[in-house]
C-alpha positions, 0 to 999 in steps of 0.5 A: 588738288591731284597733281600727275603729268601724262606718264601718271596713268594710273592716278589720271585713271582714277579721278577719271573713272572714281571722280564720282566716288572722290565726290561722294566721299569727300562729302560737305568736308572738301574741295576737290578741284582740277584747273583747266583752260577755262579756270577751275572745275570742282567734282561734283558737277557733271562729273560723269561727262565734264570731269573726265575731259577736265582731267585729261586737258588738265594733264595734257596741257600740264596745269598742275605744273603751274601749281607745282611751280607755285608751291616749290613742289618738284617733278619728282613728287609727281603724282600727289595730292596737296591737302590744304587746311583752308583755301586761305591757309598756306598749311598743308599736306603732301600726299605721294602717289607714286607708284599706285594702281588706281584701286591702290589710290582709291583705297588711300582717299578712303582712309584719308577722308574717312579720317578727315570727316572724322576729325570735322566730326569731332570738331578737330583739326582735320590736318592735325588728324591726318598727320598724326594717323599718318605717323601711327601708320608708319609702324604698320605699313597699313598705307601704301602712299607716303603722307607728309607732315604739316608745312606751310607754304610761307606767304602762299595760300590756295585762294591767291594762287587761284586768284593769280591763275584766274586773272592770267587766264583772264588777259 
């Protein structure tokens, strides 16, 4: 999931404008999600007319703060990107955003689901993966965003939050 407030334009420009591509080259391997009013959109569906409303109503109305909220992430780790292992696992990856153009976020979702399909290639851990690239890449400064360790959120997986959100929006 991409988390950005209004003020994140440049992370809002790229999921409105390279929606397509995160589609393309998140492949068969993940789900990329956007929560709405009306629930969950996934990329990959009417991404070139649906997706960018989507994202603007997601962001306009502030939905991500309600998964902010959820999983103790802060205001001040705007924008990012939480990377889940498995919908009903609450490990996790934090990836900041700040700062970044759009072609500088596209870069970064390139190298990170290069490493991911990678790693489901090989029949590895795709977190673990990330993670250990993440600290190779801290002697080069090759990334421009900062890449979390492994956490976990204690009794919190995406699947119950999705399941707490749909049943409010259902009342």
């Amino acid at each position: 999931m991409l988390l950005a407030l209004p003020a994140d334009e440049e992370v809002i420009c790229y999921q409105k404008e390279f929606g397509k591509e995160l589609h393309l080259i998140t492949g068969e391997h993940c789900l990329v999600i956007t929560l709405t009013g009306l629930g969950f959109m996934r990329y990959g569906s009417d991404d070139d007319e649906v997706m960018p409303l989507a994202v603007e109503e997601s962001t306009s109305n502030g939905y991500c703060l309600k998964i902010a909220d959820l999983f103790n992430i802060q205001f001040s780790q705007f924008p990012c990107l939480i990377l889940f292992r498995d919908i009903r696992s609450p490990d996790h990856i934090l990836i900041s955003l700040k700062g970044l153009s759009k072609e500088e976020v596209a870069e970064e979702m390139r190298e990170l689901f290069s490493v991911i399909k990678q790693a489901v290639k090989e029949g590895k851990d795709p977190l673990k993966a990330v993670e250990s690239y993440s600290k190779r890449q801290e002697f080069t400064d090759k990334t421009k965003a900062t890449w979390s360790g492994i956490q976990t959120f204690v009794g919190k997986t995406l699947e119950k939050v999705m399941q707490v959100l749909i049943e409010a929006n259902l009342k």
